[in-house]
N, C-alpha and C positions, 0 to 999 in steps of 0.2 A: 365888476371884476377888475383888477387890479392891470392895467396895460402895462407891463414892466417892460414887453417885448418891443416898444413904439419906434420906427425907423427901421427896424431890423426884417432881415427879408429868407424866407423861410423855403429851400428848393422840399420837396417832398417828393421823391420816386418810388410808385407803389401807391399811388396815395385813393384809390376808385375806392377802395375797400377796408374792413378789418381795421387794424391797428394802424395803417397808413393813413386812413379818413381819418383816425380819432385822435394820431396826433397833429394832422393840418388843423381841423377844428380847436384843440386846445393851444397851440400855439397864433391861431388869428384871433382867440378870443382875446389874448394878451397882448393883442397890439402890430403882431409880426404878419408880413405880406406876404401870402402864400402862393408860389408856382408849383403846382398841382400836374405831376406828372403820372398817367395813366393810358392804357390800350383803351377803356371805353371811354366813347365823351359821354354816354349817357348818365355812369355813374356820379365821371367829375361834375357833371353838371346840377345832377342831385348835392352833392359836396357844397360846389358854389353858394346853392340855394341854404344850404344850412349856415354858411357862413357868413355870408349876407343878412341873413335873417337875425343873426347876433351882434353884426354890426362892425361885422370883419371882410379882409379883401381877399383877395385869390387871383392868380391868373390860371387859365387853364392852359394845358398843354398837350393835348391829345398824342399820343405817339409810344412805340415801342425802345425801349430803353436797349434791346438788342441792335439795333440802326445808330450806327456811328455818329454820320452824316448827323442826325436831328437832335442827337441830344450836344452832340459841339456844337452845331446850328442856335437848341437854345443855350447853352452855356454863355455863347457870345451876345446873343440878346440879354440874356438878366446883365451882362458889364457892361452893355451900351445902354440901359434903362438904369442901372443902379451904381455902376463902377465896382461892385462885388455881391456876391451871396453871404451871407453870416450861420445862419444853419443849414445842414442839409441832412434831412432824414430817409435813409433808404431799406424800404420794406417789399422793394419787390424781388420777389421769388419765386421758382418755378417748380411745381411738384407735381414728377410723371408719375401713369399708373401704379399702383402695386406689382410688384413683380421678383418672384424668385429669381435670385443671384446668378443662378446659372443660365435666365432667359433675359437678360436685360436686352430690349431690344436697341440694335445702334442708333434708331431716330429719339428714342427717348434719350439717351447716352447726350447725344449732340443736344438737345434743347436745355438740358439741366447744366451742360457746361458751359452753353453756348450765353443760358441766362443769369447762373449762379457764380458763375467764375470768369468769365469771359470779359462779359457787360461789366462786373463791379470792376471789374480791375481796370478797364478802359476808362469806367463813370471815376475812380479815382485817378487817374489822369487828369479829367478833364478836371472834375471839381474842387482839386485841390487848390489850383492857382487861382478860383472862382472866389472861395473864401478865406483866402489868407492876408487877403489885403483888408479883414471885417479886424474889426479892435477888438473882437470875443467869440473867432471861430469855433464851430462844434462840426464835427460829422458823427450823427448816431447808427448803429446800426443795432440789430435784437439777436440774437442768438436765441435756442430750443436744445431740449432732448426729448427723444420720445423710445417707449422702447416696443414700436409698432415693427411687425415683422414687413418683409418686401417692400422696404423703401430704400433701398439700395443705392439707387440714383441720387436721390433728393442728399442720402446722411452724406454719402461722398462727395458730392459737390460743396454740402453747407461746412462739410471741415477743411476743404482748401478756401473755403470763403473766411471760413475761420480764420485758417493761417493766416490770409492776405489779411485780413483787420487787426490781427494782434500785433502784426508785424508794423504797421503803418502806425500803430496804436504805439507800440515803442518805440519807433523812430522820429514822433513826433513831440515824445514827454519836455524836449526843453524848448524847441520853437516851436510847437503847436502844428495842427493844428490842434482841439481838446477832442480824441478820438475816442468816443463809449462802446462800450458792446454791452448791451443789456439784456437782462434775463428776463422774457414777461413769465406770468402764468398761464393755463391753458388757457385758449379762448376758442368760443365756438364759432371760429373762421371755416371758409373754405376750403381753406389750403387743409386744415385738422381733420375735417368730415373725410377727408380723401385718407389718412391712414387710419380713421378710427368710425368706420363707418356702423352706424345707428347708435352710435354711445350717447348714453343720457347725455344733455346738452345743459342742462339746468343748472348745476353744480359750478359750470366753468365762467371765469372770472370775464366781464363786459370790456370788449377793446377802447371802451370809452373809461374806467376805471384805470386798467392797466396804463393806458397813454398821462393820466394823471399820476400815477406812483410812480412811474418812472421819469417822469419829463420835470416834475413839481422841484426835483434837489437840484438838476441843473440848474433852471431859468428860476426855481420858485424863491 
């Protein structure tokens, strides 16, 4: 496989699982050093082992992206290891129970803001000045619809996350950074099973295909 990505250094938040695992794995295949941000280390650690095993690198970074502290903590470790970040892909997301509009409870209220809007807006603080010093910044991020009843939480958070990327996404058209908002297909993640619980699974597109149709026209 073609390492196009050689020297360049790949932050990934969300990366344990889903489409976050699939695209650390497609971008180490191509050459780029992946810091693998997730809540479990058992996952990343599975991760590691697959990217190792193809003959690519990874750092792990066990920790919650809601903790201020740890993620400026790592921000300034990848510039004191690298002097910047060049991509950074972020697929972590938080989706509370089901729940009619008129019962949202305040603890789920507070996690979906606290991870969906909060955290990114903070992580683009930090990560902006991380990679703009890279000669071919990207920040990716995915966007969804779904037209699942009682996700109330999840849709209203993911459209002020909206806002904040579109907006970042236009302010950044002539000095960069090159800010995406992509659109996968379904896929049968975790986060999906939770508004569309026992839907045939069969049908829905592999977050190892999707991370390839998407990732291939930037870096491909």
């Amino acid at each position: 496989m073609e390492q196009s990505l050689n020297g360049k250094v790949a932050l990934v938040t969300g990366a344990s699982r889903g489409l976050g695992a699939a695209c650390a794995e497609w971008l180490a295949a191509r050459g780029a050093h992946i810091v693998a941000v997730a809540r479990s280390t058992g996952d990343l650690e599975e991760l590691d082992d697959r990217i190792q095993a193809k003959g690519g690198q990874a750092t792990l970074a066990p920790m919650d992206i809601t903790t201020d502290a740890a993620m400026a903590h790592l921000c300034r470790s990848i510039f004191d290891r690298w002097g910047r970040a060049d991509i950074w892909v972020h697929t972590a997301f938080h989706a509370t129970a089901l729940t009619p509009a008129p019962h949202i409870a305040e603890k789920d209220l507070d996690r979906a803001i606290g991870t969906n809007i909060r955290a990114l807006s903070r992580l683009i603080a930090m990560v902006a000045p991380l990679i703009e010093p890279s000669d071919d910044p990207h920040a990716i991020f995915f966007d969804d619809t779904w037209d699942a009843k009682f996700a109330g939480t999840y849709g209203m958070s993911k459209a002020a996350a909206r806002a904040l990327i579109q907006n970042w996404q236009a302010e950044s058209v002539k000095l960069g950074p090159k800010v995406h908002l992509l659109r996968p297909n379904p896929m049968p993640t975790a986060l999906r099973a939770r508004f569309y619980p026992g839907e045939d699974r069969s049908g829905l597109a592999k977050p190892s295909a999707e991370a390839a149709r998407l990732l291939e026209p930037i870096f491909g």
